[in-house]
Wavefront OBJ file of the C-alpha trace (Angstrom):
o trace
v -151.293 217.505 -131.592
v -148.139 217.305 -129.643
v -148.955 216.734 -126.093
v -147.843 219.668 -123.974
v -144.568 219.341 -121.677
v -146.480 219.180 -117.493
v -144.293 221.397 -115.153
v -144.647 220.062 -111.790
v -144.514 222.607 -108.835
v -144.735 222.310 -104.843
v -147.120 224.095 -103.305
v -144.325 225.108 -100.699
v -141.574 227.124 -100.075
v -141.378 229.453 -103.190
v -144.650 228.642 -104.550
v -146.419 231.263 -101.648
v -143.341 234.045 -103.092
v -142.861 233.462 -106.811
v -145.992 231.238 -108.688
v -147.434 234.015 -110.499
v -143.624 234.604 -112.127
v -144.023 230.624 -112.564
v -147.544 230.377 -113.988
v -146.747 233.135 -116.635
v -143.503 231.958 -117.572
v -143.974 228.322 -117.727
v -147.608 228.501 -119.446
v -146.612 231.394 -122.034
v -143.545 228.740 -122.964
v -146.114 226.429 -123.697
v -146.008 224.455 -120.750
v -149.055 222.950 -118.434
v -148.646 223.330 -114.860
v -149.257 220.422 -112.198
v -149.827 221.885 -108.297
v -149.249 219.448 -105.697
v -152.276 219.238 -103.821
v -152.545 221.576 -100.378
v -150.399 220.638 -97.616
v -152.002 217.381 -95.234
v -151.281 214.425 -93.154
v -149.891 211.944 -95.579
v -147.906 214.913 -97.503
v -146.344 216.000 -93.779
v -146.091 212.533 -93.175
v -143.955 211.937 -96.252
v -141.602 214.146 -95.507
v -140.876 213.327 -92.435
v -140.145 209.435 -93.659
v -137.750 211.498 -96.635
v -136.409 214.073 -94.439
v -133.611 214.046 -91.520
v -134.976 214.546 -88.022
v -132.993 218.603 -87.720
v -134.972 219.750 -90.709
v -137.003 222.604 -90.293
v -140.747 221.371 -91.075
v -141.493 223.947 -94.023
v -138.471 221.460 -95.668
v -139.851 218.367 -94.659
v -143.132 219.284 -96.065
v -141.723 220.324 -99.564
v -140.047 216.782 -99.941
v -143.791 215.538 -98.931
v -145.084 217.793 -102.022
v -142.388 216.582 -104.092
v -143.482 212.636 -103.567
v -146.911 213.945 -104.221
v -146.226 215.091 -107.779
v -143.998 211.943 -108.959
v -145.790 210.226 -112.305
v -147.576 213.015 -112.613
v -145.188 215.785 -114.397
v -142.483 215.397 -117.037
v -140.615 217.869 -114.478
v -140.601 219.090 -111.310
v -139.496 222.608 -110.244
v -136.771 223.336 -108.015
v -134.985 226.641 -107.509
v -131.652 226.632 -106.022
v -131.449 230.317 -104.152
v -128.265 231.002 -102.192
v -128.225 235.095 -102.200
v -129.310 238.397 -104.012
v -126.335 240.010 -103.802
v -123.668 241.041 -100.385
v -125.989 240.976 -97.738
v -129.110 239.562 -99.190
v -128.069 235.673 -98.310
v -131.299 233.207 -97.674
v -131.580 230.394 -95.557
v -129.955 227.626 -96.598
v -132.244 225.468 -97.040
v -133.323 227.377 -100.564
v -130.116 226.513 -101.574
v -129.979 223.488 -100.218
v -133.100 221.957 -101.259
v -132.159 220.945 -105.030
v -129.624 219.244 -103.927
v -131.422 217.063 -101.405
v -134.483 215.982 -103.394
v -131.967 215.471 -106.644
v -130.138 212.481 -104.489
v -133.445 211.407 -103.047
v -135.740 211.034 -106.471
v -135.133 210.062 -109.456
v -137.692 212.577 -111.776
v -136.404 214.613 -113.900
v -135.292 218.218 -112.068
v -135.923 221.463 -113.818
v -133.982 224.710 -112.025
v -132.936 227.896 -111.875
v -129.815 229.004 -110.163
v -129.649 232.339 -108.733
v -126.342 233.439 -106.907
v -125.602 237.539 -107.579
v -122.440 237.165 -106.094
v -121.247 234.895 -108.952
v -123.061 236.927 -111.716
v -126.155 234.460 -111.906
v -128.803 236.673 -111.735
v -132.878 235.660 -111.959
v -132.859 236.003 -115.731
v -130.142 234.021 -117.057
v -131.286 231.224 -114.854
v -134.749 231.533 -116.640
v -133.048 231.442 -120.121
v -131.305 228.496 -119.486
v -134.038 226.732 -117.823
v -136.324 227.980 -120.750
v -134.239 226.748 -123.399
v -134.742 222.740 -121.953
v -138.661 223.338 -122.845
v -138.786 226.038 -125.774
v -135.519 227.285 -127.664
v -137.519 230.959 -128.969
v -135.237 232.869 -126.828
v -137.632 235.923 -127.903
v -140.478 234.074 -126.486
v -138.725 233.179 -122.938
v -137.524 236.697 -122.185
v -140.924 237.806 -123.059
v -142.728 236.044 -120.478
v -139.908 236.351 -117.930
v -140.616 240.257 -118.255
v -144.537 239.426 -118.799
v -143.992 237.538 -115.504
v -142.269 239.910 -113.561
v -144.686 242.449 -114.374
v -148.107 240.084 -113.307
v -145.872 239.833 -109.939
v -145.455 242.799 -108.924
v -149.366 244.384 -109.939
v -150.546 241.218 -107.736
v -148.102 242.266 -104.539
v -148.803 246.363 -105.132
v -153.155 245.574 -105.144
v -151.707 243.306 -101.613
v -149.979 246.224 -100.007
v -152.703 248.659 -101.046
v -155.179 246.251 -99.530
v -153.183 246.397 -96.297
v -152.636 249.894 -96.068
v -156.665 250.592 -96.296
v -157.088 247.756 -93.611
v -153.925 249.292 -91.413
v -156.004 252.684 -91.256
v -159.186 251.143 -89.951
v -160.371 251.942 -86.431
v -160.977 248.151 -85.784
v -158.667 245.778 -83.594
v -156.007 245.075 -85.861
v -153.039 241.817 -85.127
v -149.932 241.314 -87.269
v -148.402 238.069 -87.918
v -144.916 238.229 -88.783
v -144.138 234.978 -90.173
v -143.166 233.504 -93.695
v -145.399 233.417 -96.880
v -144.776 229.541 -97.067
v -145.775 229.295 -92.879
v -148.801 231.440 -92.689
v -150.768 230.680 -96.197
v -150.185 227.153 -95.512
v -153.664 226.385 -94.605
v -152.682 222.797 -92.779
v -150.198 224.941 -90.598
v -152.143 227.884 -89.916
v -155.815 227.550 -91.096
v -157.121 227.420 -87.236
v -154.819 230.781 -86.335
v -156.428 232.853 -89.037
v -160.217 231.659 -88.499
v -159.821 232.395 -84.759
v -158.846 236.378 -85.371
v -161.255 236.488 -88.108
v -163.883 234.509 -85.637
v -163.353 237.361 -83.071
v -163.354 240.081 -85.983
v -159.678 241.366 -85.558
v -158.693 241.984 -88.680
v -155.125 240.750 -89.811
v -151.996 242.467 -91.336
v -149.636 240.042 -92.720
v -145.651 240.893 -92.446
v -144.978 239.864 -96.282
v -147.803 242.470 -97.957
v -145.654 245.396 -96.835
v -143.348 246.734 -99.357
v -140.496 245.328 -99.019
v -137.734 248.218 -99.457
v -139.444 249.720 -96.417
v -139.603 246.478 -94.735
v -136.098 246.414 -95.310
v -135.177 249.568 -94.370
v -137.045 249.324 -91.211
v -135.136 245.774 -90.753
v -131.876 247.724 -91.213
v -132.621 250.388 -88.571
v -133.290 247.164 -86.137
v -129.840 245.684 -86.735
v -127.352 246.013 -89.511
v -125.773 243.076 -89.463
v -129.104 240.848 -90.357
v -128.076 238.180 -92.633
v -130.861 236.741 -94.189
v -133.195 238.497 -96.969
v -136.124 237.013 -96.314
v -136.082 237.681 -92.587
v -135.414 241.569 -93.265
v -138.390 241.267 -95.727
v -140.691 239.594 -92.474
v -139.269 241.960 -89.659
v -138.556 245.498 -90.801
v -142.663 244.875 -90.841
v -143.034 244.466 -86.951
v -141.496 247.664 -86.284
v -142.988 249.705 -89.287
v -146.863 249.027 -88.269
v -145.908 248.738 -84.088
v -147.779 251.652 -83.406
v -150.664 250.971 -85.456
v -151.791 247.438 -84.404
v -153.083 245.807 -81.248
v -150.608 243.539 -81.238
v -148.092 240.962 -82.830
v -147.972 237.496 -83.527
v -144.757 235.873 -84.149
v -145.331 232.495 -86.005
v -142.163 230.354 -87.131
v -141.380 226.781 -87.824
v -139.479 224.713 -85.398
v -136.258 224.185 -85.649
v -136.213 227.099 -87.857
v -132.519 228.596 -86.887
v -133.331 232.284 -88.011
v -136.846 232.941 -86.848
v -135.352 231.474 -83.696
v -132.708 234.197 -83.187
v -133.920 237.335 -85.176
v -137.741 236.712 -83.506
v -136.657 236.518 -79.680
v -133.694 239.542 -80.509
v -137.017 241.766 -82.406
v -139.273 240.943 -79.236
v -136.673 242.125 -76.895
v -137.298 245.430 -78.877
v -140.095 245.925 -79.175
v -141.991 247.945 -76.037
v -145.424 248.593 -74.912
v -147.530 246.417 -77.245
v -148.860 242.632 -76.746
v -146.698 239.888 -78.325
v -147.090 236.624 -78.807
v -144.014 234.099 -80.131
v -145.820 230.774 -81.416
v -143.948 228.107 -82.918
v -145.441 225.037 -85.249
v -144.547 221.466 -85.258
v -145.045 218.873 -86.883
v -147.947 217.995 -84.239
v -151.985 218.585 -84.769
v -153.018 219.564 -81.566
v -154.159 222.959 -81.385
v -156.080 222.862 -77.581
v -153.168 224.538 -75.986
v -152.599 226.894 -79.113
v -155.847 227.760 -78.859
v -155.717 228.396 -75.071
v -152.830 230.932 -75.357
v -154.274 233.019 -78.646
v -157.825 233.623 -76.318
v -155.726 234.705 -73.834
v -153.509 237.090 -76.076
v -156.647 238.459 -77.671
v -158.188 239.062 -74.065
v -155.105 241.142 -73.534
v -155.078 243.079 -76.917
v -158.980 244.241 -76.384
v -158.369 244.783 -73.077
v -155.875 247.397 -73.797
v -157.803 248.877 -76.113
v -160.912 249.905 -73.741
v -158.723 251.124 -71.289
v -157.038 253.469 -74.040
l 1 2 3 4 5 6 7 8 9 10 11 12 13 14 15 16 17 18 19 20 21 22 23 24 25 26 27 28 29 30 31 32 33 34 35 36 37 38 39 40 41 42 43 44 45 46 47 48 49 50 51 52 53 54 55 56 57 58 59 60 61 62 63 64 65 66 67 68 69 70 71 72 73 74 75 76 77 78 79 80 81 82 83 84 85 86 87 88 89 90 91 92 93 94 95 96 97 98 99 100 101 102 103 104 105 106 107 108 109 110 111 112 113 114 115 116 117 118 119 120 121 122 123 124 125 126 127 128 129 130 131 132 133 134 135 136 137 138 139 140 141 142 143 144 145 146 147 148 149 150 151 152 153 154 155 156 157 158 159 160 161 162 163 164 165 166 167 168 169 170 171 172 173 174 175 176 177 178 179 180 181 182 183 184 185 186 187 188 189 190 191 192 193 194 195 196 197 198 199 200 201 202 203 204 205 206 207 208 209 210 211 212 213 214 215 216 217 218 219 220 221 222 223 224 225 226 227 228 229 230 231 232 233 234 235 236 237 238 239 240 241 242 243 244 245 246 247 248 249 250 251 252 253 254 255 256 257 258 259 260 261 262 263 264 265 266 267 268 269 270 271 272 273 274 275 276 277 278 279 280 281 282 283 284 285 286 287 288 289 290 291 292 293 294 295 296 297 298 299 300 301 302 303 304 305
């Protein structure tokens, strides 16, 4: 039996936006997938080694994930995003990125281009990239669409989740940060099990939809350039007057959490706020120090009404 072709993928970055589009795609080809294993030391200490000293750290830890899946895939997954159309530009490290670990590694690259502005949309980039693995063009569109469907169920049953936790009575925090910062469990295991620890339950800036995110990002300032940031702050201003307060969590040096995060706090009236930013260091004492006294300041609120 022919052995089947072993997709590698890097559990960073896109992986926290897009793997159930992956998974379906790649396994419905007739592919087998191979995760890097969860974000640690010697992965974060990888990419540093790989990396250049400005990169933000979410980069530096996907070149770690990438060293952690060499020998171990026939290819390794790596998206080159530079916009979804005039207006919707990303960061450029997600265009960026393929470019960087193709002159650093020698494994064999397997990508998908998407670029509206020069007519490659999401799809053709799937065909092409399907037709190195399976040439049934039938069979690729199929589980692009079977993908695309999966994806969107899984975020609708997140945002439905939310909305039942946003309407409880109980201390409520939002962190506004990226997927691919906050569900990193390395970065920002100890943040979450503190709120949960002092039972404030959490709304997360990604599981609201994202056309009102958007729209809400809009009404804070039309000339925001980057997608992704719309899709994390339209969500601070939508749910201001239903939480306790708001945690801003970036990357350093990440250039437009940096900007669009102190411009959105500026904003933002009568609620506690908290701007944390994550480096590549493990100590958490003083991290620690300041989220006791943030939640000190949220409950306190509360009780006096």
């Amino acid at each position: 039996m022919k052995r089947k072709i072993r997709i590698g993928i890097p559990r960073a970055l896109l992986y926290y936006r897009d793997y159930i589009l992956w998974k379906t795609f790649f396994e419905g080809i007739g592919c087998t997938l191979i995760l890097s294993p969860k974000t640690n030391k010697e992965i974060i200490d990888n990419g540093k080694m790989l990396s250049v000293d400005e990169s933000c750290l979410p980069s530096k830890i996907y070149l770690g994930h990438i060293k952690a899946l060499l020998g171990k895939c026939d290819y390794i997954l790596v998206p080159r995003i530079s916009n979804y159309g005039r207006g919707n530009r990303v960061c450029m490290k997600f265009n960026g990125i393929y470019d960087v670990v193709n002159n650093i590694f020698t494994n064999k690259i397997l990508n998908y281009d998407i670029d509206y502005l020069k007519g490659k949309i999401e799809l053709f980039g799937f065909i092409k990239m399907g037709f190195k693995i399976n040439k049934n063009i039938f069979k690729i569109i199929f589980y692009y669409i079977v993908g695309k469907v999966k994806q969107k169920k899984y975020i609708l049953s997140l945002v439905n989740k939310q909305n039942k936790i946003f309407r409880s009575n109980k201390t409520k925090v939002l962190i506004v940060s990226h997927p691919y910062v906050i569900y990193d469990e390395y970065l920002c295991g100890n943040i979450i099990k503190y709120f949960k620890s002092e039972d404030i339950d959490i709304l997360y800036s990604d599981r609201l939809n994202r056309k009102i995110s958007i729209a809400y990002a809009n009404d804070f300032s039309n000339t925001l350039y980057f997608l992704y940031s719309k899709e994390n702050i339209g969500s601070a201003f939508y749910y201001k007057d239903g939480v306790d307060g708001i945690v801003f969590l970036s990357s350093f040096p990440c250039g437009p959490d940096s900007l669009v995060n102190e411009l959105a706090i500026r904003k933002l009236d009568g609620i506690p706020i908290i701007n944390i930013t994550i480096d590549e260091s493990t100590a958490t004492g003083g991290l620690m120090t300041r989220l006791e006294s943030f939640v000190d300041i949220m409950k306190a609120r509360r009780d006096n009404g």
